[in-house]
N, CA, C and O atoms as a DFTB+ gen file, in Angstrom:
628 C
 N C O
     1  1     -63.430     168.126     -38.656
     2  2     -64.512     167.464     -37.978
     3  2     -65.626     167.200     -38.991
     4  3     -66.096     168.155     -39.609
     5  1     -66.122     165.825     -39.217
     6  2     -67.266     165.945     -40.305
     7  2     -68.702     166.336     -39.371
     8  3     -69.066     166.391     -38.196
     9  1     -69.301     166.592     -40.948
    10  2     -70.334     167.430     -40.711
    11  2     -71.337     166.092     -40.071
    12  3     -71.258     164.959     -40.548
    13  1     -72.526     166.546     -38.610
    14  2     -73.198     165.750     -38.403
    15  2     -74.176     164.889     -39.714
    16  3     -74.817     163.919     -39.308
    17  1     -74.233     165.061     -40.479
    18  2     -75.212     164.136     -41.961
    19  2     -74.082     163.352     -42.475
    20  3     -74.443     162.643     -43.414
    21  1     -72.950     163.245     -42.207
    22  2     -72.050     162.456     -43.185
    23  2     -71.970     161.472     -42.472
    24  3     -71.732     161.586     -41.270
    25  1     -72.122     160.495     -42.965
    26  2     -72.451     158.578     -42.787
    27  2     -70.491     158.275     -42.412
    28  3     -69.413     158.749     -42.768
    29  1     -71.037     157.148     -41.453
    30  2     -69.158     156.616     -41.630
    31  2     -69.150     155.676     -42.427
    32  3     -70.153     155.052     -42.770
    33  1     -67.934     155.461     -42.834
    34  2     -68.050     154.077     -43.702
    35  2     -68.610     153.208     -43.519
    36  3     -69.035     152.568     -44.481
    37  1     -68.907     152.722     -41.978
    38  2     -69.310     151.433     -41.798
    39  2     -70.769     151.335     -41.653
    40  3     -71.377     150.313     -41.332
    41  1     -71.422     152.807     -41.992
    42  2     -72.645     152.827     -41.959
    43  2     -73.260     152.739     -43.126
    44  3     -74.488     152.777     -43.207
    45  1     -72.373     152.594     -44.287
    46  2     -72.837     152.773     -45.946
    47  2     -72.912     151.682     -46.222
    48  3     -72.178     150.819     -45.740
    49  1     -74.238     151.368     -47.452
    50  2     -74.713     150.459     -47.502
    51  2     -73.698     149.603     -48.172
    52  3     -73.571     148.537     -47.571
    53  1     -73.060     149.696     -49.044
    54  2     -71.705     148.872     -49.594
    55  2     -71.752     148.150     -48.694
    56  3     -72.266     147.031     -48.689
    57  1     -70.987     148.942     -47.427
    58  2     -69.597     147.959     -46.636
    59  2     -70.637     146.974     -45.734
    60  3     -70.165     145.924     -45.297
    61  1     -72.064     147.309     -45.452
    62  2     -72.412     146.091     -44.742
    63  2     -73.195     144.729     -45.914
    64  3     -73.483     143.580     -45.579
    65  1     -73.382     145.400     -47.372
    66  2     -73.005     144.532     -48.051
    67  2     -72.180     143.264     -48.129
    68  3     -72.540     142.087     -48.115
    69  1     -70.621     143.977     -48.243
    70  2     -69.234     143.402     -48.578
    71  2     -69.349     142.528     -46.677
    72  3     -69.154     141.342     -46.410
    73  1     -69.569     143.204     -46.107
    74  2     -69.811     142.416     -44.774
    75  2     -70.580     140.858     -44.645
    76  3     -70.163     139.876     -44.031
    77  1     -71.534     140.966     -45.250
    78  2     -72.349     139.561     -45.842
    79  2     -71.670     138.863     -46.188
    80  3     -71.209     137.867     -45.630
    81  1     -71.470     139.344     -47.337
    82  2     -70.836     138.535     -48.790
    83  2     -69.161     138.067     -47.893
    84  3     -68.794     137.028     -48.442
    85  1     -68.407     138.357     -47.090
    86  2     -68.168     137.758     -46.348
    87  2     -68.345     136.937     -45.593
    88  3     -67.396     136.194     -45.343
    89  1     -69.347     136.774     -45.066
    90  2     -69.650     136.087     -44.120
    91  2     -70.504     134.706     -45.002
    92  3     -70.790     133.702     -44.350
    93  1     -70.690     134.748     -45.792
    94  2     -71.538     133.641     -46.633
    95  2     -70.461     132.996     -47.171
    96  3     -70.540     131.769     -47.233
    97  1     -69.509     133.513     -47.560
    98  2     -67.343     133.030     -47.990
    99  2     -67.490     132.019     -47.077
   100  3     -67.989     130.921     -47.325
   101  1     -67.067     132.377     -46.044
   102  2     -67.143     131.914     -44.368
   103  2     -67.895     130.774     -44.117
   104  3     -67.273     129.881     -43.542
   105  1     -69.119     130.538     -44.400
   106  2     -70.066     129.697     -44.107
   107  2     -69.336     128.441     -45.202
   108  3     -68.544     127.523     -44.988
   109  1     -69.989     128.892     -46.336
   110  2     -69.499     128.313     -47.643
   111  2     -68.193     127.446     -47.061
   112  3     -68.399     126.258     -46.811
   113  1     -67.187     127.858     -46.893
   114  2     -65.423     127.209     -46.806
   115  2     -65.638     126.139     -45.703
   116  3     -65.154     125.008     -45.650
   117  1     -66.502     126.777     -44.808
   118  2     -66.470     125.660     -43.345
   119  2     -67.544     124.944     -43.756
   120  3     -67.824     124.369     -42.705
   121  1     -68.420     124.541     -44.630
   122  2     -69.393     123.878     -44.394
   123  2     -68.239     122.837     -45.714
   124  3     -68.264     121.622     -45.521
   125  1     -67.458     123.270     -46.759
   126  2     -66.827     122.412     -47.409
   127  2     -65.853     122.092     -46.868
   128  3     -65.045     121.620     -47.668
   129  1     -65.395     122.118     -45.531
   130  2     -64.191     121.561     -44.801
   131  2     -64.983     120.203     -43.684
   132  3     -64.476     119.149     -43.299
   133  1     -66.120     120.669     -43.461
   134  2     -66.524     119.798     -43.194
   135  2     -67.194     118.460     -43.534
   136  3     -67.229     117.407     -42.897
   137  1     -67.787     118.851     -44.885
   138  2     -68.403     117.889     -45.604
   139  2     -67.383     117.840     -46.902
   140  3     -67.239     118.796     -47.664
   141  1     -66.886     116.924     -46.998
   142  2     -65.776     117.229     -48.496
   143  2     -66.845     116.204     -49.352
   144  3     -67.765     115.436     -49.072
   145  1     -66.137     116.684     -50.571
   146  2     -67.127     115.631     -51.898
   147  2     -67.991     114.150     -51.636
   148  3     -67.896     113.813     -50.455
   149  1     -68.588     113.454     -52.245
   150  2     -68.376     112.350     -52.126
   151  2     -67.644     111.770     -53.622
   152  3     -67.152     112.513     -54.471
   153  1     -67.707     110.346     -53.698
   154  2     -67.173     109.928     -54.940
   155  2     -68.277     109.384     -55.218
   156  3     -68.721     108.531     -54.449
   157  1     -69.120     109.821     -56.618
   158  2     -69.832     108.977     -56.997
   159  2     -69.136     108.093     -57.857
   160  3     -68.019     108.166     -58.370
   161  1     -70.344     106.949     -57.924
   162  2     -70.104     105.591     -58.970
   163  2     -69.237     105.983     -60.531
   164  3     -68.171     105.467     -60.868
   165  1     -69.802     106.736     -61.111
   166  2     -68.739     107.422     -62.107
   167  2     -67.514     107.264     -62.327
   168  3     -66.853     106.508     -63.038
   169  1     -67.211     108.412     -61.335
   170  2     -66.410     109.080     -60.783
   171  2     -64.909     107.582     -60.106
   172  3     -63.771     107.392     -60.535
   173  1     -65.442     107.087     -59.324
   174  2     -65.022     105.673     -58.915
   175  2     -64.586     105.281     -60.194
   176  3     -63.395     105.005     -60.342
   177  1     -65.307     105.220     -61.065
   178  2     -64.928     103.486     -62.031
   179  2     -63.898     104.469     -62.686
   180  3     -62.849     103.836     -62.810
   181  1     -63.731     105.912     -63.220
   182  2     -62.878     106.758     -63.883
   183  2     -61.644     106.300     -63.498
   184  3     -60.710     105.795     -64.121
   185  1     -61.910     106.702     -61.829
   186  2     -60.449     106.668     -60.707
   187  2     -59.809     105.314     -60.989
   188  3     -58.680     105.070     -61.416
   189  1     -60.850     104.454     -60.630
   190  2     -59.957     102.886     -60.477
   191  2     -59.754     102.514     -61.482
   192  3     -59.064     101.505     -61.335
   193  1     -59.991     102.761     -62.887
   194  2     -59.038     102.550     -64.222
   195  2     -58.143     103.194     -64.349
   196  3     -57.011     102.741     -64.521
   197  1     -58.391     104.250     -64.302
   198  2     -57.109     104.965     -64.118
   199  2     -56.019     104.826     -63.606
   200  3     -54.897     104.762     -64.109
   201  1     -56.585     104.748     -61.921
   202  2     -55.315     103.973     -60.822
   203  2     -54.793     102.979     -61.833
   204  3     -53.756     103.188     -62.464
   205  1     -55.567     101.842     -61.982
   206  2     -55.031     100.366     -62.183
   207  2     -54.260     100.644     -63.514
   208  3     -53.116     100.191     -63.486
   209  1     -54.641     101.339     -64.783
   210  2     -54.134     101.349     -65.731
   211  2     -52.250     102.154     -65.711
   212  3     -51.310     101.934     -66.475
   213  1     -52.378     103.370     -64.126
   214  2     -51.166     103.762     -64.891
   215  2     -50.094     102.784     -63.519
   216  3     -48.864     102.829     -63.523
   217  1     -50.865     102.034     -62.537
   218  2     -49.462     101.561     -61.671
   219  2     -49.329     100.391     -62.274
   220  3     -48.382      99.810     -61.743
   221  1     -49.794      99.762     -63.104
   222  2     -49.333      98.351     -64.285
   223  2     -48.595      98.870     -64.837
   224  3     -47.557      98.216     -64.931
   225  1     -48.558     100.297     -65.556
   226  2     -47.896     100.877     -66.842
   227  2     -45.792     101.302     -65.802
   228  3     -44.709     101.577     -66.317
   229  1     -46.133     101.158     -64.558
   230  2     -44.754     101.669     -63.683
   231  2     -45.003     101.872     -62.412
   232  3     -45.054     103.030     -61.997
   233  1     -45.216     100.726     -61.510
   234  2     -45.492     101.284     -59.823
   235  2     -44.606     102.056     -59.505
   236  3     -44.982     103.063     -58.905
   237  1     -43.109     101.897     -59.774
   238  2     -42.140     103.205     -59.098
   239  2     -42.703     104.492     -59.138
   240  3     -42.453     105.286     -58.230
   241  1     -43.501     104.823     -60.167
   242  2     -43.553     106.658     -60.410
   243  2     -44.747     106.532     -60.255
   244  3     -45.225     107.664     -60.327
   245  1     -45.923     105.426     -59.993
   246  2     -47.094     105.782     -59.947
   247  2     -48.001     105.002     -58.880
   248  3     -48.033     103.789     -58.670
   249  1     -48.782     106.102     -58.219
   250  2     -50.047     105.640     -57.815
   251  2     -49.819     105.285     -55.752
   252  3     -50.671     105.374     -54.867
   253  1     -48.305     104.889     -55.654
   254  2     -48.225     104.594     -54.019
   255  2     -48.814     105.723     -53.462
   256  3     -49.384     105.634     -52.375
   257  1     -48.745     106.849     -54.112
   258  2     -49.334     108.020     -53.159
   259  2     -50.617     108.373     -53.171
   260  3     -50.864     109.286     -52.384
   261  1     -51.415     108.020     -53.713
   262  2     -52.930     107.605     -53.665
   263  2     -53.476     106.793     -52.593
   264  3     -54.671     106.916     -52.321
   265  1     -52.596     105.810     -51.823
   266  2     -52.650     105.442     -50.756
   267  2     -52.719     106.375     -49.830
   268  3     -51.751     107.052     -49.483
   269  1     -53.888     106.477     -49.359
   270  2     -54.387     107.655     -47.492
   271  2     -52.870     107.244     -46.742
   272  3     -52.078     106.325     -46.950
   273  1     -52.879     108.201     -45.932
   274  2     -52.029     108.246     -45.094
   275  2     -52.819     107.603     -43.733
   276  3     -51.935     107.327     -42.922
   277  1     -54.141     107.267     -43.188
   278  2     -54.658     106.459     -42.658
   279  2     -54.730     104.935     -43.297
   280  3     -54.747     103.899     -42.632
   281  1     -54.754     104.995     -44.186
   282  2     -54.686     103.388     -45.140
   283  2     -53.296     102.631     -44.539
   284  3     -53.261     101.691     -43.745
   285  1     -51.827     103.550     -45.359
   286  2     -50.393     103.159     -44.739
   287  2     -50.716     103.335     -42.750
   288  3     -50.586     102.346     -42.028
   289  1     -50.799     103.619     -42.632
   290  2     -51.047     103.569     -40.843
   291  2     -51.431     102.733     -40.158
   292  3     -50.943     102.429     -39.070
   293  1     -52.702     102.051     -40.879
   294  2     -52.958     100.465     -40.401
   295  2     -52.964      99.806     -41.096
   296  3     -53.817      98.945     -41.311
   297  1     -51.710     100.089     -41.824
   298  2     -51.505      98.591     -42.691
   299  2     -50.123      98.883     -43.311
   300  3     -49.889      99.122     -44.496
   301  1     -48.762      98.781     -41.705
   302  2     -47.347      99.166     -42.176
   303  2     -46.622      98.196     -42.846
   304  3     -45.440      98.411     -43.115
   305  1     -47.352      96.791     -43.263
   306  2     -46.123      96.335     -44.303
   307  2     -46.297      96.541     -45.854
   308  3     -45.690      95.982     -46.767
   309  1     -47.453      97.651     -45.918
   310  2     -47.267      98.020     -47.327
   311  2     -46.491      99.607     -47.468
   312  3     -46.875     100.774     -47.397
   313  1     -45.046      98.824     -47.732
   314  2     -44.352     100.216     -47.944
   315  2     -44.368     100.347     -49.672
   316  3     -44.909      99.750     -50.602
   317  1     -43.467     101.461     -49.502
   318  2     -43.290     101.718     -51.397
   319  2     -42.920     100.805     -51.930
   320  3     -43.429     100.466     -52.998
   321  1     -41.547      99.863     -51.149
   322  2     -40.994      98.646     -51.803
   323  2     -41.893      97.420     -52.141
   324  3     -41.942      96.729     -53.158
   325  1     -42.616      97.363     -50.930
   326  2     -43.204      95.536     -51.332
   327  2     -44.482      96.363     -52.328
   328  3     -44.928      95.636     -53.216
   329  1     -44.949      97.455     -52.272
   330  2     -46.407      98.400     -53.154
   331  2     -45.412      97.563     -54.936
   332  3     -45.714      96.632     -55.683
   333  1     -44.357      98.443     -54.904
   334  2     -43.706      98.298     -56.392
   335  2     -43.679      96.780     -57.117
   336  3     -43.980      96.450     -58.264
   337  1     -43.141      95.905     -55.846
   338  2     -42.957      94.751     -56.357
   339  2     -44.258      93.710     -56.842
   340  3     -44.440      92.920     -57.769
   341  1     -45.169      94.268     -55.465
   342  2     -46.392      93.566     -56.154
   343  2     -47.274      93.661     -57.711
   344  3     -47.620      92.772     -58.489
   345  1     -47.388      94.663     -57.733
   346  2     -47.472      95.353     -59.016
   347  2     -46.999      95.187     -60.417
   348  3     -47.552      95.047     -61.508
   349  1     -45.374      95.277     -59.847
   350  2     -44.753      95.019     -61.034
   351  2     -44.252      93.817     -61.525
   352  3     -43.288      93.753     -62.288
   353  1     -45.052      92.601     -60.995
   354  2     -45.324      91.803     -61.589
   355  2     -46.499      91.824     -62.742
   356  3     -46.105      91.098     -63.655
   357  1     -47.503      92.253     -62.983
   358  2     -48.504      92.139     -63.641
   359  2     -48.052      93.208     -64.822
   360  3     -47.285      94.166     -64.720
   361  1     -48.949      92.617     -66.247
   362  2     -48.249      93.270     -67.476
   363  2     -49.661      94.585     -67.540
   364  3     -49.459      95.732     -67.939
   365  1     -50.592      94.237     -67.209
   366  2     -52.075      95.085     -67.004
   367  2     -52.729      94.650     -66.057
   368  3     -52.422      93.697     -65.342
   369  1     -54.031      95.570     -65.961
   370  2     -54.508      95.259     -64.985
   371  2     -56.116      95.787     -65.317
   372  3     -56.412      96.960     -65.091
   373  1     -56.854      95.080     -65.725
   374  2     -58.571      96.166     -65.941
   375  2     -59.407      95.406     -64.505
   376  3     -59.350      94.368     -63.845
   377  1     -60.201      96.728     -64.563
   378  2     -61.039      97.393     -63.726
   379  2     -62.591      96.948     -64.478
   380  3     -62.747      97.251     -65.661
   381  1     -63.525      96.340     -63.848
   382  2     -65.289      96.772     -64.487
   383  2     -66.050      96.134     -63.035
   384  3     -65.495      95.686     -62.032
   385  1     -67.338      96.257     -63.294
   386  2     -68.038      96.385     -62.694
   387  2     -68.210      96.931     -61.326
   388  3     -68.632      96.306     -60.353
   389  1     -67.851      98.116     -61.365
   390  2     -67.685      99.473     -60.063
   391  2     -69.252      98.784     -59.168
   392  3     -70.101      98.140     -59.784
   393  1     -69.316      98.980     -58.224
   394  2     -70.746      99.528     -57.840
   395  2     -70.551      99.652     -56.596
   396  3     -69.779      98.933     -55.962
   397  1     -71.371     100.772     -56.011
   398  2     -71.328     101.545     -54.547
   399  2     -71.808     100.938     -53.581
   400  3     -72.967     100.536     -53.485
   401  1     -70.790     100.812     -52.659
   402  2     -71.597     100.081     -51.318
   403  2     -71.933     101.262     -50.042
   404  3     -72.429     102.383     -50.157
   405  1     -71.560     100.691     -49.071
   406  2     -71.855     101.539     -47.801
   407  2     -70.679     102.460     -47.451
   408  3     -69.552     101.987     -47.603
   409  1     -70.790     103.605     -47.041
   410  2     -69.832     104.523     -46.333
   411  2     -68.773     105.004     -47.151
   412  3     -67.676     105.343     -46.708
   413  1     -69.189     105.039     -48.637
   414  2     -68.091     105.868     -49.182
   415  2     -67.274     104.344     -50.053
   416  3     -66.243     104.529     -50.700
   417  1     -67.900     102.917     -49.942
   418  2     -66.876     102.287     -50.572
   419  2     -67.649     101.660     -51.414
   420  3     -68.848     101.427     -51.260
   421  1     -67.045     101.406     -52.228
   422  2     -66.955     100.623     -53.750
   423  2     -66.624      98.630     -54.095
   424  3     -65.585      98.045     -53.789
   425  1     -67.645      98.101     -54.665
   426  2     -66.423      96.980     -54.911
   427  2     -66.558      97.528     -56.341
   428  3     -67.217      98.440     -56.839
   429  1     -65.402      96.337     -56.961
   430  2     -64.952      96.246     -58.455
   431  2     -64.128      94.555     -58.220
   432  3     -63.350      93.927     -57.501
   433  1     -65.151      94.456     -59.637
   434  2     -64.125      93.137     -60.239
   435  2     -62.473      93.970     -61.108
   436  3     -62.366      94.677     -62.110
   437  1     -61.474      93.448     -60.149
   438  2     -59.811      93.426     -60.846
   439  2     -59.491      92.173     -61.141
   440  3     -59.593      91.136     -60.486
   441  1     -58.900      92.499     -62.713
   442  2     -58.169      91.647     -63.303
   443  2     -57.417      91.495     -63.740
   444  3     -57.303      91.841     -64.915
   445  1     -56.029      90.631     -62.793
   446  2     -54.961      90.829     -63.005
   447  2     -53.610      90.203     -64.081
   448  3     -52.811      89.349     -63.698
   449  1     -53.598      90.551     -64.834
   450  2     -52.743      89.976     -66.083
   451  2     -50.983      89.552     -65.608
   452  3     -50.199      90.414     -65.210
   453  1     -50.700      88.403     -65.723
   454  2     -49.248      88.381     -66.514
   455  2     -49.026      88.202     -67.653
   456  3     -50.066      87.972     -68.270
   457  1     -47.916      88.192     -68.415
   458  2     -47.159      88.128     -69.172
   459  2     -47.182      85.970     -69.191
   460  3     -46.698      85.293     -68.284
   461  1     -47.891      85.370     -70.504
   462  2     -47.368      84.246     -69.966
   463  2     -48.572      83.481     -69.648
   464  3     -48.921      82.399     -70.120
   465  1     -49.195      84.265     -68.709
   466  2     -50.401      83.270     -68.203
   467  2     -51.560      82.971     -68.955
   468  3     -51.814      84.118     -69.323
   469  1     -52.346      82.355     -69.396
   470  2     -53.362      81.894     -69.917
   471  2     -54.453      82.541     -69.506
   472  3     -55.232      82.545     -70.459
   473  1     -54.889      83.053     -68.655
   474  2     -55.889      83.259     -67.680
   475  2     -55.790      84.572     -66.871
   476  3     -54.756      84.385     -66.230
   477  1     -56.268      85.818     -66.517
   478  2     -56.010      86.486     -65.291
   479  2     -56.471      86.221     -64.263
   480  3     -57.673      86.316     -64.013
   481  1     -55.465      85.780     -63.351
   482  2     -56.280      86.306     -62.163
   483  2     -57.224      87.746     -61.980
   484  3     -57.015      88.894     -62.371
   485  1     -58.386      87.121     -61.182
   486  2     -59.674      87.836     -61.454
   487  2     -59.806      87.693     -59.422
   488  3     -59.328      86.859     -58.653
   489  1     -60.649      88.900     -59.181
   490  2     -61.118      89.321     -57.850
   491  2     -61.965      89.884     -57.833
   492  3     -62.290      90.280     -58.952
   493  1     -62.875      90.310     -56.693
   494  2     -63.932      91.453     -56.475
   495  2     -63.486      92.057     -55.406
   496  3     -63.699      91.442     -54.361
   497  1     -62.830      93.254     -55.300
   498  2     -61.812      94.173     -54.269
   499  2     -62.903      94.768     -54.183
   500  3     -63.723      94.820     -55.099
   501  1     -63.090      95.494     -52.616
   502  2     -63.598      96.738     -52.438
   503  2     -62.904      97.827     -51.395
   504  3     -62.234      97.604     -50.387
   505  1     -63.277      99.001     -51.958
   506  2     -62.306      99.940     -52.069
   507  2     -63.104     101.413     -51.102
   508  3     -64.308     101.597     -51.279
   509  1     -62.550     102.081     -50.416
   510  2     -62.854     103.215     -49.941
   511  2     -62.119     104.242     -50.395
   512  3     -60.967     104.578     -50.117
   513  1     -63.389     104.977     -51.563
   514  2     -62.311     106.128     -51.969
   515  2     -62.748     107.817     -51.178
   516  3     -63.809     108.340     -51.519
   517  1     -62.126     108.299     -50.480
   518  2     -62.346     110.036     -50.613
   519  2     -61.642     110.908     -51.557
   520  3     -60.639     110.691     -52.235
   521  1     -62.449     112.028     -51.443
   522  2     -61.813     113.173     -52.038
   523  2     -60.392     113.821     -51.272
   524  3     -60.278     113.459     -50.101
   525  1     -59.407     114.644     -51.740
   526  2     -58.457     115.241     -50.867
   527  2     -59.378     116.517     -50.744
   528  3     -60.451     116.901     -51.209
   529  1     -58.094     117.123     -49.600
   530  2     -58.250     118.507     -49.299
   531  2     -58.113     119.606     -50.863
   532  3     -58.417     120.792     -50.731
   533  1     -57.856     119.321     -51.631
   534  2     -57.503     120.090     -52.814
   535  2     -59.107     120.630     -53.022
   536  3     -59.290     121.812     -53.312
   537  1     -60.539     119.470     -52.818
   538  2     -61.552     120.042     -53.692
   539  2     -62.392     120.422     -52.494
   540  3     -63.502     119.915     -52.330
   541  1     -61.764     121.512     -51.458
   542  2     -62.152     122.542     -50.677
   543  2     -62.799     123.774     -50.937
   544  3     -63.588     124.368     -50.203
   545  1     -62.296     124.165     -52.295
   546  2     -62.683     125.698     -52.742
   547  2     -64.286     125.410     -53.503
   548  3     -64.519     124.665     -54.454
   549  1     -65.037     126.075     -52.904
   550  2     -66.781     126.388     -53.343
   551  2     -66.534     125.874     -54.974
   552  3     -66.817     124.688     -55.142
   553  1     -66.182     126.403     -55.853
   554  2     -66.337     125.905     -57.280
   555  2     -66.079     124.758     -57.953
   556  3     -66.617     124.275     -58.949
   557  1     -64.670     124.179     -56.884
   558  2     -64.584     123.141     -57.354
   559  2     -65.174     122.040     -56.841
   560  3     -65.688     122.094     -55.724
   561  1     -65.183     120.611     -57.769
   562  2     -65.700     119.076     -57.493
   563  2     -64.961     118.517     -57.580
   564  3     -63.864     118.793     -58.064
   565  1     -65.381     117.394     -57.067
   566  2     -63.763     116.525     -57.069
   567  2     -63.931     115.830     -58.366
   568  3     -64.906     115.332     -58.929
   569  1     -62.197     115.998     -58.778
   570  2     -62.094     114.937     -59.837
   571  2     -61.034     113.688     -59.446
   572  3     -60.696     113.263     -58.341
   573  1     -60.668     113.299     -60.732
   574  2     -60.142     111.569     -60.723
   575  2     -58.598     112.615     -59.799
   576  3     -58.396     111.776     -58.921
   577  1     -57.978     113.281     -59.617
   578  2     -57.122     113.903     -59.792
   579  2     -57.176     113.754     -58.098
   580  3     -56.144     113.529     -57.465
   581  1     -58.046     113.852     -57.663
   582  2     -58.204     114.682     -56.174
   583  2     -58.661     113.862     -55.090
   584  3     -58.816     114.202     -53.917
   585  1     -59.001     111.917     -56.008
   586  2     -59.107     110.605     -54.977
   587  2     -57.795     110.250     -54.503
   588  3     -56.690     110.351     -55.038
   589  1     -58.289     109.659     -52.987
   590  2     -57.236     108.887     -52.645
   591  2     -57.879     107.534     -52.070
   592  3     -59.026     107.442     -51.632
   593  1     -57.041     106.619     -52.141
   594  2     -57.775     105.256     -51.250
   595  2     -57.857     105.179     -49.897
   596  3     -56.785     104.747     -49.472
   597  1     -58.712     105.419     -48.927
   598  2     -58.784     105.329     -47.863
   599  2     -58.882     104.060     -47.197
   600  3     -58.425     103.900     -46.065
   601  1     -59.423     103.203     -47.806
   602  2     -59.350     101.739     -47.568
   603  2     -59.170     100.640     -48.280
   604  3     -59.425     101.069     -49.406
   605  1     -58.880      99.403     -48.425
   606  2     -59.097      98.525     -49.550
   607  2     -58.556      97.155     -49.042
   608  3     -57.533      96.835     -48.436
   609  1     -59.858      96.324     -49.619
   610  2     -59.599      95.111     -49.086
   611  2     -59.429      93.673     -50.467
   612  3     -60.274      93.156     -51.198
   613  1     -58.407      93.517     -50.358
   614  2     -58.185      92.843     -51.007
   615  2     -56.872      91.631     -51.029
   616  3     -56.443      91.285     -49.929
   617  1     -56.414      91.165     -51.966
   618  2     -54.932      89.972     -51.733
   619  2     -54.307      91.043     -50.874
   620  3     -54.513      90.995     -49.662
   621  1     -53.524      92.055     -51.411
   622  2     -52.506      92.449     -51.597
   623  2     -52.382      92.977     -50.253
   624  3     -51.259      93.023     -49.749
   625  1     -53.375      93.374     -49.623
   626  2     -53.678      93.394     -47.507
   627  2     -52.925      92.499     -46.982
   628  3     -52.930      92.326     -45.763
């Protein structure tokens, strides 16, 4: 039987410590499940060179999955097949003048190269990028790694 002066665990100052520091975990995780990253302008122009530079370089192995799974949802005739073919027509593809619009989207002038042509075709696409679920954890930010396209309006719609 302990002696009446001996504290229980849950009365020592530690454990209602470690009790906090829980509960601030807690806060922390749900307040980043709810609010995920945004993409700044940066961050954007990184992504969409990137995108554009590696699905020119091989649409088969690259980039269809960067497409949201709300993006493919309202908009079912872009499957993997007609994604590849469009694409793999063009020998490159550059990306400039990013700049941020409303609600998370972007335009950019794309310019699209063949093999052959004199000229690229040239556009001003704009683009809705989010972060994934990956840049959930408190430390991390989102990187080029962790966009996906949530929207995008352009030819290829």
């Amino acid at each position: 039987m302990p002696s009446p002066n001996a504290q229980s665990v849950r009365d020592h100052p530690l454990y209602t410590l470690l009790g906090v520091l829980a509960s601030i975990v807690a806060i922390v995780f749900s307040y980043r499940s709810l609010a995920p990253d945004q993409v700044d302008r940066p961050l954007a122009e990184q992504y969409l060179r990137h995108y554009y530079s590696s699905v020119s370089k091989d649409p088969s192995k690259c980039c269809y999955d960067d497409l949201d799974s709300a993006f493919l949802a309202l908009n079912p005739k872009v499957s993997r097949a007609s994604y590849v073919h469009f694409f793999g027509q063009f020998s490159h593809i550059d990306v400039s003048h990013v700049r941020p619009q409303d609600n998370g989207y972007f335009s950019a002038r794309v310019s699209y190269f063949r093999d052959g042509d004199p000229e690229p075709n040239v556009e001003t696409d704009r683009f809705q990028l989010k972060c994934d679920e990956t840049t959930k954890w408190p430390t991390q930010t989102c990187g080029v790694d962790d966009i996906s396209i949530h929207d995008v309006t352009n030819r290829f719609r």
